[in-house]
N, C-alpha and C positions, 0 to 999 in steps of 0.2 A: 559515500558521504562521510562528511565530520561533525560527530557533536561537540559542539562548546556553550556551554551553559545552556542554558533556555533554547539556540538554536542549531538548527542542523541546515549543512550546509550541503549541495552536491554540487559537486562545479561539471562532473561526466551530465547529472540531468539538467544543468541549466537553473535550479531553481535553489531556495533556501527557505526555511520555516525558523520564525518565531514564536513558543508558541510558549501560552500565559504559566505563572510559574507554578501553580497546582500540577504543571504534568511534570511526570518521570520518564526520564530515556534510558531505554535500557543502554546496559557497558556496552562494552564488547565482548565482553566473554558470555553476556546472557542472550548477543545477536548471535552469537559463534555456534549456540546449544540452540539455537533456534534452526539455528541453518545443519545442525547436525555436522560442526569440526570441531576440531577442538579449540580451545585457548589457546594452544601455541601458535596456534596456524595465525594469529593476529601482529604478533611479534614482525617489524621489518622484514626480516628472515624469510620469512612463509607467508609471505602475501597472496604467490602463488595460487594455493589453496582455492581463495576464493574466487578466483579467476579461471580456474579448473573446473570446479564448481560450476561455474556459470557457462562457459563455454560445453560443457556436457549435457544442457540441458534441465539442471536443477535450478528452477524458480527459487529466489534468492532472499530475504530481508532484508534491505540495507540499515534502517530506521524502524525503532518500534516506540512510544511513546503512552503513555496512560495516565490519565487525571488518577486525581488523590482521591477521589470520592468511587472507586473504580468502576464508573458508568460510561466513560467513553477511552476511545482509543484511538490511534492512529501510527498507521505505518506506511513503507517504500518499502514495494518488490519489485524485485527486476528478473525478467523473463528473457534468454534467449531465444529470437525466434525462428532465428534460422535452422537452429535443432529439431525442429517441429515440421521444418520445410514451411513454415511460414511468414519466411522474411519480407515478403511484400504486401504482407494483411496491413491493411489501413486500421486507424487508433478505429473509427466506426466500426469496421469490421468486427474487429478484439471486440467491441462494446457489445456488441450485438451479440455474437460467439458464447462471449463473457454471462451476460447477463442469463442465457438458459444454463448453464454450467450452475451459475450461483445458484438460481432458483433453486434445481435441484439438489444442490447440496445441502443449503440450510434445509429442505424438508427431509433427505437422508438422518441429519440428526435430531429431527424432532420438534423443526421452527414451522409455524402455519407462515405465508407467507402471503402477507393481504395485499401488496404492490411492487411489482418491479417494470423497471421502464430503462430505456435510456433515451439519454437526450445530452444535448450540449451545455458546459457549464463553463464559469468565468473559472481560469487556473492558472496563476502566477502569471497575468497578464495577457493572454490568449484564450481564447476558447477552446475547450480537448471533449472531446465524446468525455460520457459519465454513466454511468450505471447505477440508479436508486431502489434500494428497496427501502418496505416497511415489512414486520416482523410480528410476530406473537411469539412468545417460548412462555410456557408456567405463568401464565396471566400479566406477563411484563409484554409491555411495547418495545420492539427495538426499531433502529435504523442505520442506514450502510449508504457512505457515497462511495462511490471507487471512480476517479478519476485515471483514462486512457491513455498516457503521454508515449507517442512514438522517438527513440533515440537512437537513431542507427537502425541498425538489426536486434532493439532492444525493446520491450513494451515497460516501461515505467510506471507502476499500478499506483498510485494513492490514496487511499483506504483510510474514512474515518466512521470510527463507527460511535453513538451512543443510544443509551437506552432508557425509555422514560420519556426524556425533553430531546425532541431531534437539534442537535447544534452541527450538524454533519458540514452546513453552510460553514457555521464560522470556524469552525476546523479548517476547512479548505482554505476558507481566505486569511489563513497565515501564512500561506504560501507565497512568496516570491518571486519575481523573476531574476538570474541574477546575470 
């Protein structure tokens, strides 16, 4: 995907986000440290890289975004699934899969975990499997939508998270179809 200004675009996922101007995108050199390459690998040159990357297996960021008030977030991972041997899991499947995965992780580090569900959600014009939690950590509320998008032999995750006031909805619906 490409960020330009307030949006990001992905023409490989089909979709594109506009999203209000309080939030920040991270560069590319700060998606590069997220995904563990370097900065150069972003240069025309070494695109390769992350294509390497993802073809081996390594779950991806493409998009990371954060309000100014730093309570909510939202990002795009992209998962090979064929690496996994799971190129014909259905987006339901991933959901389902997904959502005891999450559970336990947020309680690994320390999140009480008072709801998680999946269910089907409106996502840049289609309905895609979703996966919601609610959250406790240190007396805060949080909440997590993750939207399932199947692309190829790709699982295209949509992840918005806030805490406090759930706006996890209108995160999502600045998503796109494009």
């Amino acid at each position: 995907g490409v960020v330009k200004g307030s949006s990001y675009i992905s023409e490989f996922a089909g979709f594109s986000a506009e999203l209000p101007e309080e939030y920040e995108f991270y560069t590319d050199e700060q998606i590069a440290e997220v995904n563990g390459v370097t900065a150069d690998a972003l240069d025309g040159q070494n695109s390769d890289v992350f294509k390497n990357a993802l073809e081996s297996g390594q779950s991806l960021t493409d998009m990371f975004a954060a309000g100014a008030d730093g309570l909510s977030t939202v990002n795009v991972t992209i998962e090979n699934l064929e690496v996994s041997g799971n190129k014909d899991m259905t987006e339901s499947e991933y959901a389902a899969l997904g959502s005891e995965q999450l559970k336990k992780a947020l309680e690994n580090i320390g999140y009480s975990v008072s709801g998680i569900k999946s269910a089907e959600k409106e996502f840049a014009g289609a309905k895609h499997p979703a996966i919601t939690v609610e959250w406790q950590y240190s007396g805060r509320k949080g909440y997590e939508t993750v939207i399932c998008r199947k692309v190829g032999k790709y699982m295209v995750n949509v992840t918005a998270c806030t805490w406090e006031e759930n706006s996890t909805d209108f995160l999502i619906s600045c998503f796109k179809s494009i």
